[in-house]
N, C-alpha and C positions, 0 to 999 in steps of 0.2 A: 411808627412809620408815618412819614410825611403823603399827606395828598396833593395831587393837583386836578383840579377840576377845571374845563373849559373842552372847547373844542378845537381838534390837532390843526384845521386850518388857518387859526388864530395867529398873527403874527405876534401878538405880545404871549401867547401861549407859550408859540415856537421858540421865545425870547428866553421864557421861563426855564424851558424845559435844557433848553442848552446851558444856561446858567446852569442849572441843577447837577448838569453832567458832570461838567467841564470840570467842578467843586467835588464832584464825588459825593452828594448830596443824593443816600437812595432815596426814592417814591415813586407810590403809585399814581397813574396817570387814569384818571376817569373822563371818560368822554362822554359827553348832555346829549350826543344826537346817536353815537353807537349804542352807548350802555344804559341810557334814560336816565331819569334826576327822581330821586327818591324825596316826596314832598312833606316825610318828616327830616331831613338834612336841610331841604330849604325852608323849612321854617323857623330851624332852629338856627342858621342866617342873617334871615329875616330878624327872629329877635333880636343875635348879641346886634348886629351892626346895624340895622332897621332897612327900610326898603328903598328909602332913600340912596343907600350908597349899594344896594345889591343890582339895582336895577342902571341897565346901560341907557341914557336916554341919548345917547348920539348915535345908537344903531340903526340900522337900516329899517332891522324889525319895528324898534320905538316909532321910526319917523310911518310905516305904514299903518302904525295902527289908527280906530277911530278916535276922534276927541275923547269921546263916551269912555271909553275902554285906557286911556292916557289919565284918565281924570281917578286916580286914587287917592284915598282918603283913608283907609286899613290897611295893618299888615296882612287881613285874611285877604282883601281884595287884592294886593302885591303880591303874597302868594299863588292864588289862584290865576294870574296873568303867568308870572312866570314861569309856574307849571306845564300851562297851555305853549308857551315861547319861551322855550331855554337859552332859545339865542340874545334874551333880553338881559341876560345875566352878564355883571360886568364879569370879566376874566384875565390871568385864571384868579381861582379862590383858590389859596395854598389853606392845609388845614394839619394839624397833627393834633394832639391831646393837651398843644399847651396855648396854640396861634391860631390865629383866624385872623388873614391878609385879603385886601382883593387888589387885583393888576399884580404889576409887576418894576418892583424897584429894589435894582441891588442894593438898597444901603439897606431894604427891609430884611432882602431875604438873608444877607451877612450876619444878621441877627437868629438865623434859624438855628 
């Protein structure tokens, strides 16, 4: 079973998810701010893809935070921001047993 993870208001979610349909592509849809974000999934994230590409830094959320708090150096420390702000997470992360994506680009998901 294919995941997709982000939030429904998300325009590149919304993007996803219509692809998904349209193709007849089943998954389940998990939402970070309805269903919460289970922080052994994002660290295991974190690992394959690092924190670098997990973390949105054009969000609204990135631009309000402190320098202090912007200044990572660990994946526990990327962890632990994301956990607190889901909404820092790029989106969506498609996942199934064999993929791990973040955003959203049909030539990727043609591949699923």
């Amino acid at each position: 079973m294919l995941n997709l993870y982000g939030i429904k208001n998300c325009d590149t979610v919304k993007k996803a998810r219509r692809w998904l349909e349209e193709h007849g592509v089943e998954y389940q849809f998990h939402d970070f701010r309805q269903d919460g974000l289970d922080e052994n999934l994002l660290t295991s994230w974190v690992k394959e893809l690092g924190w670098e590409t997990v973390v949105n830094k054009r969000s609204t959320t990135w631009r309000n935070l402190s320098d202090k708090e912007k200044e990572i150096s660990t994946n526990t420390q990327a962890i632990k921001l994301l956990a607190a702000n889901p909404t820092l997470i790029k989106r969506p992360i498609t996942q199934n047993n064999k993929i791990l994506l973040v955003g959203f680009k049909e030539v990727e998901f043609k591949n699923i």
